[in-house]
C-alpha positions in Angstrom: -9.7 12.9 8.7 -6.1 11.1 7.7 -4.2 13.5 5.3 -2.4 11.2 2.7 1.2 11.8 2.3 1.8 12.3 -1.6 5.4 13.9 -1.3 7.7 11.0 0.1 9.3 10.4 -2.7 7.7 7.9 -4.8 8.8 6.5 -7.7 6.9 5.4 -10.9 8.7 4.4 -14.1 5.9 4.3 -16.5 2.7 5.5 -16.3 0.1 3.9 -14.6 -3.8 2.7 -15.8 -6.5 4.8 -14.0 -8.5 2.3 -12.0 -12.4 1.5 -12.4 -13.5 2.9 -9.6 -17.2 1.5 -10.3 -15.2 -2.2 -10.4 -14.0 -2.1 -6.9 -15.9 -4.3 -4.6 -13.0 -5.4 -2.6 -10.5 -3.8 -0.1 -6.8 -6.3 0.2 -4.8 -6.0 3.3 -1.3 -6.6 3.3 1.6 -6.5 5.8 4.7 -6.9 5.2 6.3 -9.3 6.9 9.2 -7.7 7.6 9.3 -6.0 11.4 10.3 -2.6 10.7 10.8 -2.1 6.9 9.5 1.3 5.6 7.8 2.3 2.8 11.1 3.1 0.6 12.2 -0.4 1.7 9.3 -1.9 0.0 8.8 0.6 -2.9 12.7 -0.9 -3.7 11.5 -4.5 -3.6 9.1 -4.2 -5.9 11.0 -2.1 -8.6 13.2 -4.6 -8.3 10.6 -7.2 -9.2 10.3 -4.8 -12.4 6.9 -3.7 -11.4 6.3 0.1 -12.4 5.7 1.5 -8.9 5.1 0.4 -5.7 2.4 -2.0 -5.7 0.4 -1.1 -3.3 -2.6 1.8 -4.2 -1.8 2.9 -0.4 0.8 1.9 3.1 0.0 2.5 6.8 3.0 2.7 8.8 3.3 2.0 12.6 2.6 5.6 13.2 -0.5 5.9 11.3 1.0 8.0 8.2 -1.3 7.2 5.4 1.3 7.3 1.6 -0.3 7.7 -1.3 1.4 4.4 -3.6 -0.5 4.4 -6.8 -3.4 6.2 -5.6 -6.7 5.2 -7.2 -4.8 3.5 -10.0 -4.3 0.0 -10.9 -2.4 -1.7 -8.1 -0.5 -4.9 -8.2 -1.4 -6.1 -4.6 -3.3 -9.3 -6.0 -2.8 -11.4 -9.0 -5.0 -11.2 -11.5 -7.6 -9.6 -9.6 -6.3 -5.8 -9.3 -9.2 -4.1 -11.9 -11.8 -4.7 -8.7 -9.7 -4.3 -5.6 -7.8 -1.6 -3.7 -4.7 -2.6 -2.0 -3.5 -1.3 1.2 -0.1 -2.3 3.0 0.8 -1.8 6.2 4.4 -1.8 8.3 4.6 -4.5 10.2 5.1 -8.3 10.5 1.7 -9.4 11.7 2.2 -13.7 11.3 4.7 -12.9 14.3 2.6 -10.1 16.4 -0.9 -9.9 16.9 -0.6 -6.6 18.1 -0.7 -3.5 15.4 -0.2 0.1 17.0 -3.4 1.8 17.7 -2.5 4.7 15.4 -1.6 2.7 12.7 -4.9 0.4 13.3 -6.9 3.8 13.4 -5.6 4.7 10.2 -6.3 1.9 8.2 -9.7 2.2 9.6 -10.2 5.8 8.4 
């Protein structure tokens, strides 16, 4: 069972929409093409972007640490399709390596 980190500091600057959970029929996988940035890394880039949290509703990083992003709320992984889809990002640029860490991997599974 993968324990979801909820205490790493996240940062959300208005509330967030609860999501449908009887909508979702989809699961979007993200990396982040970036080698080695961490989840605080991308939680900047998109409240920088003016989004209202990181976008993602959860991130795997390369040791298989499950963070809790916006939960089961309304991501913003996919334009104009986040009311049916959950979002998960994971560490990692994977257009340059094939080859994801077996914990992390695991993870995303679970």
């Amino acid at each position: 069972m993968v324990k979801i980190i909820t205490d790493w500091g996240r940062i959300i600057k208005e509330p967030l929409q609860a999501l449908n959970l009887g909508k979702v029929d989809s699961i979007a996988l993200h990396h982040m093409a970036h080698p080695t940035a961490g989840i605080k890394d991308v939680q900047q880039w998109h409240l920088n972007q003016g989004w209202r949290a990181i976008g993602y509703n959860f991130w795997i990083d390369f040791e298989g640490n499950v963070y809790e992003g916006r939960g089961l709320n309304l991501g913003a992984g996919v334009a104009n399709q986040n009311g049916h889809i959950l979002s998960i990002g994971f560490q990692g640029d994977y257009d340059k390596s094939q080859s994801m860490p077996d914990a992390q991997f695991n993870a995303g599974i679970d």
